[in-house]
N, C-alpha and C positions, 0 to 999 in steps of 0.2 A: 486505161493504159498504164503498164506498170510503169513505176519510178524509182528503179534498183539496179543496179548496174551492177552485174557479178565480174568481178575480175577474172582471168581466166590463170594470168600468172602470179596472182594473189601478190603484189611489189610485198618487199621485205620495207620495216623501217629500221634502217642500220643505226640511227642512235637519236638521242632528244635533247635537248638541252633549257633548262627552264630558270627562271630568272624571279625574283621574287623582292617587290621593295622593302621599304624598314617596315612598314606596318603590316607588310604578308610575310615576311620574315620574322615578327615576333607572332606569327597565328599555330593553328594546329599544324599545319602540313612545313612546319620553316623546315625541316628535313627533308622533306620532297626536294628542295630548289636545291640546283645545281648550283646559285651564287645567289647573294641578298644584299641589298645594297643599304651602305649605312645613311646613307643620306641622298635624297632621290632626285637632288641636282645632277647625279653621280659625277661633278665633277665639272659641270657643265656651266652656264652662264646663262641657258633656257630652258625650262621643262621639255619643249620640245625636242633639244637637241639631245637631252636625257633619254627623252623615250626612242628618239632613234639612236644613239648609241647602245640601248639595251638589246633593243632588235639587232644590231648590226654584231654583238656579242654572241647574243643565243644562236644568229645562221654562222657565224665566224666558228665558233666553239664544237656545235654538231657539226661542221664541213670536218673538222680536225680530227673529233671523236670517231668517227667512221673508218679514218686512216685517209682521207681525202687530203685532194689540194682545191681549189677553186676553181681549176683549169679543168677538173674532172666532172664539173657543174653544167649538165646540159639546159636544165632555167631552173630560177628560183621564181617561186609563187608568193605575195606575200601582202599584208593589206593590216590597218590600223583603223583608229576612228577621227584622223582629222583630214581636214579639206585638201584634196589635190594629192591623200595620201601621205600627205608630207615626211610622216616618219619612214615610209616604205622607202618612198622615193630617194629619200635623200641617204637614203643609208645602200640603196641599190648603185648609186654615183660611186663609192668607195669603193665597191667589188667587182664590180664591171663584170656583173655575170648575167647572161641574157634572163631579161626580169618583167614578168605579167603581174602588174598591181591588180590585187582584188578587192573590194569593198564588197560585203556581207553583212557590216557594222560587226555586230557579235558572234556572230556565225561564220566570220572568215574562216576559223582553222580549220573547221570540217569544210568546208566551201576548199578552202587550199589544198586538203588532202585528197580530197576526193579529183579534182584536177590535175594532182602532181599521180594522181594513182592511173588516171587516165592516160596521162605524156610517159609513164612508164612501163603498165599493163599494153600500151598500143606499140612499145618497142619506138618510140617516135625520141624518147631521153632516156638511156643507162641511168642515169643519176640525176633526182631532182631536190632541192631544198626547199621547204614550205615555215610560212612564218606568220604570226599576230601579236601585236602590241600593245599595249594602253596605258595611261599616263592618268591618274588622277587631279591631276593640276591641268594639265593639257584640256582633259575630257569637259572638265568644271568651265575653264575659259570658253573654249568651243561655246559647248552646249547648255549653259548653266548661267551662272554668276562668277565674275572675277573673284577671287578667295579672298584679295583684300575685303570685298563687300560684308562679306561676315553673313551671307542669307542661311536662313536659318532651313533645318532640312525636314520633309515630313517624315513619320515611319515606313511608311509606304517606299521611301528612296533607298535607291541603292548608291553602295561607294564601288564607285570606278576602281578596278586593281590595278596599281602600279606594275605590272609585270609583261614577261614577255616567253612567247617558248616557240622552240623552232623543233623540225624531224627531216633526216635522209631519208627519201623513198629513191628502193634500187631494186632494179631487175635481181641482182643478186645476192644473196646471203650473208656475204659480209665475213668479219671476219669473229671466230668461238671467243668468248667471255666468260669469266667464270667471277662468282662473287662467293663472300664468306659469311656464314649462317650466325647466329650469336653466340654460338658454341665453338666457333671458328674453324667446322666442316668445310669444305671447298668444295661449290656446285657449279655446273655449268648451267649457262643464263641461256635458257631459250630464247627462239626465232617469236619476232612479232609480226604478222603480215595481214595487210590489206584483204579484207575477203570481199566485201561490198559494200556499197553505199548508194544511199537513197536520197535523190535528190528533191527538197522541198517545195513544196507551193506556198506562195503567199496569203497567211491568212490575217483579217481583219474583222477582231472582233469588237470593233466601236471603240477601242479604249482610246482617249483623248490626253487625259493626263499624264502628261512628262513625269510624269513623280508614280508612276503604276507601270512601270515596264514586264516585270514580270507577272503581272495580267495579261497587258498586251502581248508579250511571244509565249505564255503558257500554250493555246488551242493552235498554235502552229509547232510546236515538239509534240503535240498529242498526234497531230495530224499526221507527221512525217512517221512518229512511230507504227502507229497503226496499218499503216500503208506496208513501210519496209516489211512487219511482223506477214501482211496479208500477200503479200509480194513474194518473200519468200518459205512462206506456208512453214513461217513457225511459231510457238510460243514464247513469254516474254523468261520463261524459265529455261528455254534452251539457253540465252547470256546466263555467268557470272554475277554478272554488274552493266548495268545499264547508268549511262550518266549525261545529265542534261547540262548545259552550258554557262547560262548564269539568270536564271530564272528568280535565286533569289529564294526566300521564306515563303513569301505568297503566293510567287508561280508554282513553285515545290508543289504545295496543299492542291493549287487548283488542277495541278496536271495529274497526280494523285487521285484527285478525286473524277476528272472525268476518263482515266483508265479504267476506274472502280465503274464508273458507271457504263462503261462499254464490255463490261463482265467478267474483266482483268484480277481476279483475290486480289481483296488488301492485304492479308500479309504477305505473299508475294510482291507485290509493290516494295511494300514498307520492307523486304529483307533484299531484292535486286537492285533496285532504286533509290538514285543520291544524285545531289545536282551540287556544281562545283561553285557556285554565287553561297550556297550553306557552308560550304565545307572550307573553304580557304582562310575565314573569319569565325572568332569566337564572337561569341555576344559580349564579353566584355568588352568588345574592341567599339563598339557603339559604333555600330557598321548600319543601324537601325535594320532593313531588309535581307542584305548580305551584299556578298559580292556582285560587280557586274563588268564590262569592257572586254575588247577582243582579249586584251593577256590575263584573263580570269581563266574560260576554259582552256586557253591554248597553255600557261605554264600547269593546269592541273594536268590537261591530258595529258604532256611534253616531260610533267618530271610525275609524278604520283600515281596515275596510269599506267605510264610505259614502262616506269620501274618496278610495278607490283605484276607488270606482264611478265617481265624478262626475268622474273624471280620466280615464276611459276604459282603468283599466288592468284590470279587472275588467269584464265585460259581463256575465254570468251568475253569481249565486252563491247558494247554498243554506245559510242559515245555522240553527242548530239549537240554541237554548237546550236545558241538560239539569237536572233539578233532583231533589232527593232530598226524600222526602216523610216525612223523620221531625219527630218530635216533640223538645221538652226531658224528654217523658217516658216516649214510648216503647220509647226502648233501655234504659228499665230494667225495663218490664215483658214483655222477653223476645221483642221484637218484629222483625222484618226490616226492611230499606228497601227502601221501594217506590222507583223510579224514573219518571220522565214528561219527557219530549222532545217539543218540539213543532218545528215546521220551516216556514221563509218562504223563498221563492221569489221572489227580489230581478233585476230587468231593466232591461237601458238604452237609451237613444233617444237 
């Protein structure tokens, strides 16, 4: 059975907004981010209250970027990585916009898109707002060790990105944008729009250790790819740019390599494919693995993405939230990570 869903009126995404803390803010992409915060209390008195202030920034910012009010918000979709959703939740109280928490772990933003593409493509919301979040102190508490503790990290570990990125999905078009080239030519920003997406299975490839994540969701981004590419009978060269979620250095190589071995060229691989856990962090930044957390791929998709769409330097790209579906208390009761990848199908006019 296929697992692809073609939109028929392909929703437009009318704007992004991405959000980058002090340590993704001094990385490669601190250009990408729409705002960088100097200090990642931002202001606050919790980490938590931080990361949902962030979230609540990024949908607050893109409602406005659009030419929106709130009131013009048919639902906002919108999911992090702590208990009961808490950053979502609590930041959904302030805007009083009718709001479906998702949990995906890392794969919310494709998980959110492809949802918000559905309440839009089905004519069921004119306008929806979609959101992910994550908090490196938050994530560490959660799921980890308190920072006070001082645990020491293996290389295999990823750093949680402090960041967050939200997008308008709208039946309509929106309103013309123009940007200015380096030679300070005036071009006008093409349309971004939903073409499809492929919704993921869960897959479980034995990996046990909390500190091997991007082992664990590497063969479930393999899987979803494979599927979308055979779904809708094309090749991985029909995209631009293909981009995986936060997989990290060593999911990067393993998905790499079991592309190659499903008959996929490596250099193909190695010139369409890049995974945004590599790409948000330098190695100087002793990141060990790379990036990982729901606001890894959602402010790459939300600012670095959508802005190299709406610039024409990207015409096709297939992006792929990846998430690990453990618990705070599953790995101690002896249990594996499951993985789950979902995949959007992003086009321009």
């Amino acid at each position: 059975m296929e697992q692809t869903l073609n939109f028929r009126r392909k929703p437009y995404i009318l704007s992004g907004y991405s959000i980058g803390g002090e340590k993704e803010g001094n990385g490669p992409l601190h250009e990408w981010f729409d705002f960088c915060l100097d200090d990642d209390t931002y202001g606050e008195n919790t980490w938590e209250k931080a990361e949902s202030k962030m979230l609540k920034t990024s949908i607050t910012e893109c409602i406005r970027r659009a030419d929106k009010d709130t009131d013009d918000i048919g639902a906002m979709l919108s999911g992090d990585l702590l208990n009961q959703l808490m950053s979502s939740s609590f930041m959904a109280r302030d805007l009083r916009i009718p709001f479906l928490g998702i949990y995906g772990a890392c794969s919310t933003m494709t998980e959110s898109l492809m949802l918000g593409a559905v309440l839009t493509d089905g004519k069921y919301s004119d306008n929806v707002v979609i959101g992910a979040s994550s908090h490196y102190c938050t994530a560490e508490r959660q799921f980890r060790m308190p920072l006070e503790h001082g645990n020491q990290r293996p290389p295999s570990a990823q750093w949680t990105a402090t960041a967050a990125g939200a997008m308008l999905l709208s039946g309509e078009s929106g309103i013309e944008e123009t940007f200015a080239d380096k030679e300070g030519k005036i071009h006008n920003m093409k349309k971004v729009r939903i073409e499809s997406g492929t919704i993921g299975k869960v897959i479980d490839a034995g990996v046990k250790d909390a500190n091997q994540m991007g082992s664990a969701m590497a063969p479930a981004a393999v899987d979803t790819l494979l599927n979308h590419l055979q779904d809708t009978g094309r090749d991985l060269k029909y995209y631009d740019a293909v981009f995986t979620g936060d997989l990290g250095y060593i999911g990067k190589k393993i998905v790499a390599d079991l592309l190659s071995d499903s008959g996929i060229d490596k250099d193909q691989i190695e010139r369409i494919y890049d995974d945004c856990g590599t790409m948000i962090y330098e190695p100087r930044q002793d990141v060990h693995s790379g990036g990982s957390g729901c606001g890894c791929s959602a402010s790459v998709f939300a600012g670095y993405v959508y802005k190299k769409m709406k610039r024409g330097e990207i015409n096709r790209a297939l992006i792929i939230s990846t998430g690990a579906l453990l618990s705070t208390i599953s790995p101690f009761q002896g249990e594996s990570i499951p993985g789950i990848a979902h995949a959007i199908s992003l086009e321009t006019e």
